[in-house]
mmCIF file as Biopython writes it, N, C-alpha, C and O atoms, coordinates in Angstrom:
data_model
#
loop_
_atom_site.group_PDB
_atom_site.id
_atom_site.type_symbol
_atom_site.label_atom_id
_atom_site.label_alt_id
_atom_site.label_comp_id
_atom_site.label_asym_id
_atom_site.label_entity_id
_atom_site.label_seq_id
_atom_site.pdbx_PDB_ins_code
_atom_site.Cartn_x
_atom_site.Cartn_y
_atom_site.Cartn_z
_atom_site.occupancy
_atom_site.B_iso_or_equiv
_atom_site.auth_seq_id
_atom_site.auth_asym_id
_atom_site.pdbx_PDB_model_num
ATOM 1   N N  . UNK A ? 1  ? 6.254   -16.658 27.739  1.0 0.0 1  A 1 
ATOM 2   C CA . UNK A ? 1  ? 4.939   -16.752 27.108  1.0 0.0 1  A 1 
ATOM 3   C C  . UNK A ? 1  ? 4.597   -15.447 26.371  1.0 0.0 1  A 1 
ATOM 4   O O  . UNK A ? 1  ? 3.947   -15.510 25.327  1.0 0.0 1  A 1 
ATOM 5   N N  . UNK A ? 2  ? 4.997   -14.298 26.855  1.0 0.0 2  A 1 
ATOM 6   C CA . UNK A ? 2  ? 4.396   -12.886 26.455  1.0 0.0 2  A 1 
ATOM 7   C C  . UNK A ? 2  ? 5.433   -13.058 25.055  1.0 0.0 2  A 1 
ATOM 8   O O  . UNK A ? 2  ? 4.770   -12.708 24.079  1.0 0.0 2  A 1 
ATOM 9   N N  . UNK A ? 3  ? 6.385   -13.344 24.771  1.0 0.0 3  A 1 
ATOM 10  C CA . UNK A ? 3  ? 7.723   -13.369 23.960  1.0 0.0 3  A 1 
ATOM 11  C C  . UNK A ? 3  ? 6.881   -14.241 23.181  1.0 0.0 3  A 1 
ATOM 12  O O  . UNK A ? 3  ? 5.934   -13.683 22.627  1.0 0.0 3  A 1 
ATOM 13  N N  . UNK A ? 4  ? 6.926   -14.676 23.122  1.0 0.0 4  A 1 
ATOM 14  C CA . UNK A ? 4  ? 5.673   -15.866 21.795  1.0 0.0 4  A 1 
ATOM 15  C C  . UNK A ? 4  ? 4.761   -15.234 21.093  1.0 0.0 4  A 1 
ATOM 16  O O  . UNK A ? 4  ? 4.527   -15.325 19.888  1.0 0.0 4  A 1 
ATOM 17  N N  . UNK A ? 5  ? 4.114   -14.407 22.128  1.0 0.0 5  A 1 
ATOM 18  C CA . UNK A ? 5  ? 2.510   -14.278 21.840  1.0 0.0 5  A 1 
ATOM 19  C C  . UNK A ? 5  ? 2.962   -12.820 20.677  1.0 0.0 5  A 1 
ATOM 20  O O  . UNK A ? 5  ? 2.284   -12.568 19.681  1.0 0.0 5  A 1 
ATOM 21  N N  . UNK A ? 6  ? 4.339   -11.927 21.120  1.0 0.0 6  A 1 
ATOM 22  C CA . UNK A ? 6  ? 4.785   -10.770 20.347  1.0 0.0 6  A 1 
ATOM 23  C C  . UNK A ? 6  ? 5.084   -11.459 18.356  1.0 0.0 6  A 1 
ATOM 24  O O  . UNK A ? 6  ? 4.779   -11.027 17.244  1.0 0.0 6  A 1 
ATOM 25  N N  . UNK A ? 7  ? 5.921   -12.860 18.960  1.0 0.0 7  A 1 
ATOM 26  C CA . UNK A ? 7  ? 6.723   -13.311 18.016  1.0 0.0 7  A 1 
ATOM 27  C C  . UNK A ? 7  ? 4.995   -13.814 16.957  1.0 0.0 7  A 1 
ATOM 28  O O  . UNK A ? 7  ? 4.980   -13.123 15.939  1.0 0.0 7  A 1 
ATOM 29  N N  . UNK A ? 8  ? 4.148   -14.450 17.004  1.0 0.0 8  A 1 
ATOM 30  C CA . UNK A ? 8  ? 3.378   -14.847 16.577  1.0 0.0 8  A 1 
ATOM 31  C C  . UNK A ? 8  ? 2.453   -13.974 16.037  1.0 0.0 8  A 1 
ATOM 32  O O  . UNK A ? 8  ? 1.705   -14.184 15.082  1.0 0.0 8  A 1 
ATOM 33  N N  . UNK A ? 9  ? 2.581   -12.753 16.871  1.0 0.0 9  A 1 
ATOM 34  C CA . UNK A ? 9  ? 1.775   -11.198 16.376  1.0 0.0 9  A 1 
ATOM 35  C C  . UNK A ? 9  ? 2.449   -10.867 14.835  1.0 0.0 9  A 1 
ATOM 36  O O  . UNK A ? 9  ? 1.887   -10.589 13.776  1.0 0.0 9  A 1 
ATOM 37  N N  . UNK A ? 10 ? 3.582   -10.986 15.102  1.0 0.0 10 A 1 
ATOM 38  C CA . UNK A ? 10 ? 4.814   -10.339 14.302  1.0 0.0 10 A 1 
ATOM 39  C C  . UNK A ? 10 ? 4.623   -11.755 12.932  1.0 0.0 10 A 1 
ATOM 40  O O  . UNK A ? 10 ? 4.439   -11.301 11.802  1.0 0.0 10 A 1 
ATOM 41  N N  . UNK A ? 11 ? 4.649   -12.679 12.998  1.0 0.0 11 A 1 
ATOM 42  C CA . UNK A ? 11 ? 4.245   -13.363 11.732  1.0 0.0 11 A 1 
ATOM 43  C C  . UNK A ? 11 ? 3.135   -13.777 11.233  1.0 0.0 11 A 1 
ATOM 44  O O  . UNK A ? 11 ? 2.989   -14.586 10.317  1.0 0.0 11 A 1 
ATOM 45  N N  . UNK A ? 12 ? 1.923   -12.934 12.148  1.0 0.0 12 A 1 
ATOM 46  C CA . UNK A ? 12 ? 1.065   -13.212 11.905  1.0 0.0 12 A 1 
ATOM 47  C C  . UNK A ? 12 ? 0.814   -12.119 10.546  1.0 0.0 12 A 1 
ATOM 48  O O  . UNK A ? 12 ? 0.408   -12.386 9.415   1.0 0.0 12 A 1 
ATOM 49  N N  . UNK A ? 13 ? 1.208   -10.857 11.116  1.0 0.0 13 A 1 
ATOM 50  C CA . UNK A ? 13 ? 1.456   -9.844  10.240  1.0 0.0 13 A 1 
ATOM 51  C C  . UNK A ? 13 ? 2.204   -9.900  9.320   1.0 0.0 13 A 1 
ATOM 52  O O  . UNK A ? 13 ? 1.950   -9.002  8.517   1.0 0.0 13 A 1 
ATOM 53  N N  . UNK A ? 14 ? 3.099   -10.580 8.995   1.0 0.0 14 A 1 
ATOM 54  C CA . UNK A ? 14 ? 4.076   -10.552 7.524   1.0 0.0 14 A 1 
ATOM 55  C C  . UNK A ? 14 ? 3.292   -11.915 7.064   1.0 0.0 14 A 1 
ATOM 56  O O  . UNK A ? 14 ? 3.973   -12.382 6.151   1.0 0.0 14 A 1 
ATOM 57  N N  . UNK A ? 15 ? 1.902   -12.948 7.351   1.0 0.0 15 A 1 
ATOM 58  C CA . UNK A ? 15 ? 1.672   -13.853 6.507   1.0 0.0 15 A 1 
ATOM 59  C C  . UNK A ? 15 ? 0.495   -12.716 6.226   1.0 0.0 15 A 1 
ATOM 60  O O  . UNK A ? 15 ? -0.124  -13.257 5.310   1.0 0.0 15 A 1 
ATOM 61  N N  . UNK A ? 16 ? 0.008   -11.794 6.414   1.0 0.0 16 A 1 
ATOM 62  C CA . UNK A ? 16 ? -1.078  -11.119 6.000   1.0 0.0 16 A 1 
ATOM 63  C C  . UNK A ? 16 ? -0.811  -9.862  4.828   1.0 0.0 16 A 1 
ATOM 64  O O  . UNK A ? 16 ? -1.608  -9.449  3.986   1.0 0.0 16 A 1 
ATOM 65  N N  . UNK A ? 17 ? 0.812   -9.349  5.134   1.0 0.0 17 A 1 
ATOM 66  C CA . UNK A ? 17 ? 1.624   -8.839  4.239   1.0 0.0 17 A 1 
ATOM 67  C C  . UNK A ? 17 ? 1.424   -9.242  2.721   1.0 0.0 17 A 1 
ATOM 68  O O  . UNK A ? 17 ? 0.969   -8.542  1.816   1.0 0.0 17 A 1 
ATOM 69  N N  . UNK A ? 18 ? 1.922   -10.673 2.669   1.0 0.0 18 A 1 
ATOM 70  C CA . UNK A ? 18 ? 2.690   -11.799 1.947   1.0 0.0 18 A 1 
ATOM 71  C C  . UNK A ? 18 ? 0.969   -12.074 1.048   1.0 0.0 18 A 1 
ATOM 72  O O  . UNK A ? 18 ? 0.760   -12.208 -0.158  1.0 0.0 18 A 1 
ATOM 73  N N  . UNK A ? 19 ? 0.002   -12.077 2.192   1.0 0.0 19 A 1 
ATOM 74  C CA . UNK A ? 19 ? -0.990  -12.414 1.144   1.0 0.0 19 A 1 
ATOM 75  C C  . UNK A ? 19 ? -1.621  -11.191 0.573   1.0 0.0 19 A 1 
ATOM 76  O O  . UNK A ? 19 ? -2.307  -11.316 -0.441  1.0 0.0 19 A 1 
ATOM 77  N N  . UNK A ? 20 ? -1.457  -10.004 1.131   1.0 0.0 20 A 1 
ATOM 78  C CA . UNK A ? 20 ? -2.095  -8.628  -0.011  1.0 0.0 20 A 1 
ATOM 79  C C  . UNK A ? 20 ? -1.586  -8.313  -1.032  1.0 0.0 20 A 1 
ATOM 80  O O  . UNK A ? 20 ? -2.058  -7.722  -2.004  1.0 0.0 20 A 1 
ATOM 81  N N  . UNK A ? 21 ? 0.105   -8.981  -0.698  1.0 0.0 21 A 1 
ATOM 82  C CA . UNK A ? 21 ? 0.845   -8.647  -2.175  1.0 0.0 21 A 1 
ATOM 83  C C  . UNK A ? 21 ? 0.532   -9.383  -2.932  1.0 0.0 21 A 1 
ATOM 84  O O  . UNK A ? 21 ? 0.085   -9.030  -4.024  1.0 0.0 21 A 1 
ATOM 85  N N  . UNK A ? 22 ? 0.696   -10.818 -2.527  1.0 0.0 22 A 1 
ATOM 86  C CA . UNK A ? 22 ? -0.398  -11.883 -3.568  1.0 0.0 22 A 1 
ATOM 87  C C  . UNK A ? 22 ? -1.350  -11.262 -4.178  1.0 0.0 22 A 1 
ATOM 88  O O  . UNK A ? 22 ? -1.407  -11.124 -5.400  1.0 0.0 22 A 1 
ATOM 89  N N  . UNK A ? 23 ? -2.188  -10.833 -3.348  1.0 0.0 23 A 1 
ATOM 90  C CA . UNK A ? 23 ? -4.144  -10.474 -4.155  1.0 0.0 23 A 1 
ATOM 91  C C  . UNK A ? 23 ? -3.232  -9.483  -5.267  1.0 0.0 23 A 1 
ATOM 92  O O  . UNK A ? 23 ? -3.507  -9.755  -6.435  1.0 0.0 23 A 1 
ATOM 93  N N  . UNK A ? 24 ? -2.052  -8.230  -5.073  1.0 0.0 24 A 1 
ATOM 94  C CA . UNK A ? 24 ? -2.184  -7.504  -5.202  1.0 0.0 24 A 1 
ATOM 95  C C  . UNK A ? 24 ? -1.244  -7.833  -7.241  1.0 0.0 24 A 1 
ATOM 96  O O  . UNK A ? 24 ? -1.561  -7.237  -8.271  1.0 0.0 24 A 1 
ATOM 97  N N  . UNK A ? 25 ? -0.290  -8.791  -7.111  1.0 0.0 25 A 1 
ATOM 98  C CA . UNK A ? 25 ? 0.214   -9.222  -7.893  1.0 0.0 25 A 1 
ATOM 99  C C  . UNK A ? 25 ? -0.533  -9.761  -8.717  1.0 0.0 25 A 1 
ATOM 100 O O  . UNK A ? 25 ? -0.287  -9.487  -9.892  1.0 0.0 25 A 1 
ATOM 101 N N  . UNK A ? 26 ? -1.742  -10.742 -8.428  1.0 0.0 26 A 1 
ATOM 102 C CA . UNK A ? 26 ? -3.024  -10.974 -9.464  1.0 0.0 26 A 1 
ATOM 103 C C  . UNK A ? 26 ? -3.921  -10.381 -9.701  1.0 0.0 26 A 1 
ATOM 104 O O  . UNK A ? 26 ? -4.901  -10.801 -10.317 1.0 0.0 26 A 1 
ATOM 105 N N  . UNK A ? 27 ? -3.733  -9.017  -9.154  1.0 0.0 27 A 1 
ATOM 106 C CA . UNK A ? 27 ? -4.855  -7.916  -9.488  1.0 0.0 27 A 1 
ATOM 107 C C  . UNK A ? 27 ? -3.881  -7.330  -10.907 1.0 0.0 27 A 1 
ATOM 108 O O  . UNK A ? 27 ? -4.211  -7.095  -12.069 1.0 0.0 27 A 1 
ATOM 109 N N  . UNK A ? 28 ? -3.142  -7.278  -10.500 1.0 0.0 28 A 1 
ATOM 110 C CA . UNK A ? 28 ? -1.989  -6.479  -11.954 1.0 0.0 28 A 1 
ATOM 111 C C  . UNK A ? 28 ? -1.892  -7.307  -12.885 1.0 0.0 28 A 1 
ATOM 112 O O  . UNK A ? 28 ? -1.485  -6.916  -13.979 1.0 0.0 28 A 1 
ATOM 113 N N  . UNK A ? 29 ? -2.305  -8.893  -12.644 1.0 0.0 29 A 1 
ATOM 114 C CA . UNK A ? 29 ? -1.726  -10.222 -13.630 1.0 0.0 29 A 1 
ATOM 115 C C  . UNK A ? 29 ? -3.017  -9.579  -14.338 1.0 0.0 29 A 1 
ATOM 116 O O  . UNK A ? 29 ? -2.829  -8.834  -15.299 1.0 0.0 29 A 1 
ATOM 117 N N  . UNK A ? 30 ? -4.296  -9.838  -13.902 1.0 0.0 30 A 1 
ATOM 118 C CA . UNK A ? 30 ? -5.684  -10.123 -14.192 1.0 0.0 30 A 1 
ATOM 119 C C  . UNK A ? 30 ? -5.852  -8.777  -15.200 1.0 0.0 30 A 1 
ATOM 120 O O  . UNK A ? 30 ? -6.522  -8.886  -16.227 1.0 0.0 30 A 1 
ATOM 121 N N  . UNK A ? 31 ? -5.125  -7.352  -14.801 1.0 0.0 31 A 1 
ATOM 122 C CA . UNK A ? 31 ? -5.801  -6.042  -15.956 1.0 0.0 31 A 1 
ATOM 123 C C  . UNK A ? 31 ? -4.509  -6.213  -16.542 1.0 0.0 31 A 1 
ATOM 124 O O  . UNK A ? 31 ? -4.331  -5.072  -16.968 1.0 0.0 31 A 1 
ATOM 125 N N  . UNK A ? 32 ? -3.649  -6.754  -16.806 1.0 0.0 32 A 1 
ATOM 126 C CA . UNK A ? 32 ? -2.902  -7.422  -17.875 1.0 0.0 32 A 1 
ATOM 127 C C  . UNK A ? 32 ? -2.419  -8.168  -18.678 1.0 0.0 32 A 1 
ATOM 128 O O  . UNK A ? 32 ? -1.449  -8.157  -19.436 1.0 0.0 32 A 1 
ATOM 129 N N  . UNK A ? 33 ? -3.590  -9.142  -18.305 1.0 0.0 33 A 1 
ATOM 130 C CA . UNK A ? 33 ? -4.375  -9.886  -19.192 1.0 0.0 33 A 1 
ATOM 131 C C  . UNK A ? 33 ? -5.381  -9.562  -20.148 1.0 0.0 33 A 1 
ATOM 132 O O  . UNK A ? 33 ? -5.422  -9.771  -21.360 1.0 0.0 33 A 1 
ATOM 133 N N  . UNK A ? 34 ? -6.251  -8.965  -19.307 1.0 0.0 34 A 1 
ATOM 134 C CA . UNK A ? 34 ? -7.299  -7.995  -19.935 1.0 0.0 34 A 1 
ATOM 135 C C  . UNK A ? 34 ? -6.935  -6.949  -21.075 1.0 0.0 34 A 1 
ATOM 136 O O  . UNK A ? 34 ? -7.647  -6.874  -22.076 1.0 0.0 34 A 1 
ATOM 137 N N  . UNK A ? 35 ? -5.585  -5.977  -20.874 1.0 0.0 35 A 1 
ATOM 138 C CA . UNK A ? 35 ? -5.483  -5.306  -22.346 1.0 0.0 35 A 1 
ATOM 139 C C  . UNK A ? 35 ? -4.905  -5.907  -22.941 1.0 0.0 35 A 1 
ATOM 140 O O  . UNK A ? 35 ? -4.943  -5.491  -24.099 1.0 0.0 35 A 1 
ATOM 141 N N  . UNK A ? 36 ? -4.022  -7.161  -22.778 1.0 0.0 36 A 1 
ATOM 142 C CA . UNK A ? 36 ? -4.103  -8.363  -24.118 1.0 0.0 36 A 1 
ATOM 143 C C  . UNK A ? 36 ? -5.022  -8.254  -24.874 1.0 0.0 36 A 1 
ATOM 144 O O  . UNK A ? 36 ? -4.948  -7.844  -26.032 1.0 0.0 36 A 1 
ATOM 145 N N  . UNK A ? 37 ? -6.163  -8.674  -24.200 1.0 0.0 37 A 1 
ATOM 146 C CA . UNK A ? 37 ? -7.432  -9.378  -24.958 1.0 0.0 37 A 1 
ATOM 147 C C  . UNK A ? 37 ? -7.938  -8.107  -25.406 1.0 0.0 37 A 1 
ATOM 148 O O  . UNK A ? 37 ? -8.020  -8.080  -26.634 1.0 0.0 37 A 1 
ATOM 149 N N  . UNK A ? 38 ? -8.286  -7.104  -24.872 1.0 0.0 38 A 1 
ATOM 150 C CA . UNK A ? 38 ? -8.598  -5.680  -25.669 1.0 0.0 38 A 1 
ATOM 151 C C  . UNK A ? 38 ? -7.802  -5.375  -26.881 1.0 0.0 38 A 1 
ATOM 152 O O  . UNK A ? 38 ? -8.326  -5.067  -27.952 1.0 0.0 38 A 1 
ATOM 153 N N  . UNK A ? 39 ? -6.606  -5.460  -26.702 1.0 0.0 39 A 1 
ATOM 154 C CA . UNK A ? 39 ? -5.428  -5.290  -27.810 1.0 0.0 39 A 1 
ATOM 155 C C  . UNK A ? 39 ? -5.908  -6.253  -28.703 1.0 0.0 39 A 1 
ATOM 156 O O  . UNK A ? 39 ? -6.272  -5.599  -29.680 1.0 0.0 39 A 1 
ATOM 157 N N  . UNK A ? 40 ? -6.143  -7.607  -28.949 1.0 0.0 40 A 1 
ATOM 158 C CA . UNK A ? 40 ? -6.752  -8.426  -30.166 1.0 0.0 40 A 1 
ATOM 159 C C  . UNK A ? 40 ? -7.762  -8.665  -30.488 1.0 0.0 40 A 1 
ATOM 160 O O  . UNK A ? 40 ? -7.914  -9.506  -31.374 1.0 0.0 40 A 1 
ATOM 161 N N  . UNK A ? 41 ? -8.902  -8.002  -29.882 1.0 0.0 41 A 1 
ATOM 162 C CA . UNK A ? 41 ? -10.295 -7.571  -30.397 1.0 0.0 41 A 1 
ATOM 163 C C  . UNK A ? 41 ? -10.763 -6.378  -31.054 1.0 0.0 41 A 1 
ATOM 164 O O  . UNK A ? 41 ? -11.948 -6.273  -31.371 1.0 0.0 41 A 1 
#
């Protein structure tokens, strides 16, 4: 049971990983999008 509760800690943490790099990959999409649109205005 304690072996679970480690293993479930442990992916609980790489799905929380997995989603900051997300935010962090559409934070870079989103201000590079943005000097697109600066660049043709």
């Amino acid at each position: 049971m304690q072996e679970n509760k480690l293993y479930f800690r442990k992916f609980e943490g790489l799905l929380q990983r997995s989603h900051l790099k997300q935010m962090y990959a559409e934070l870079s999409l989103t201000s590079q999008l943005q000097e697109e649109i600066i660049k043709k205005l």
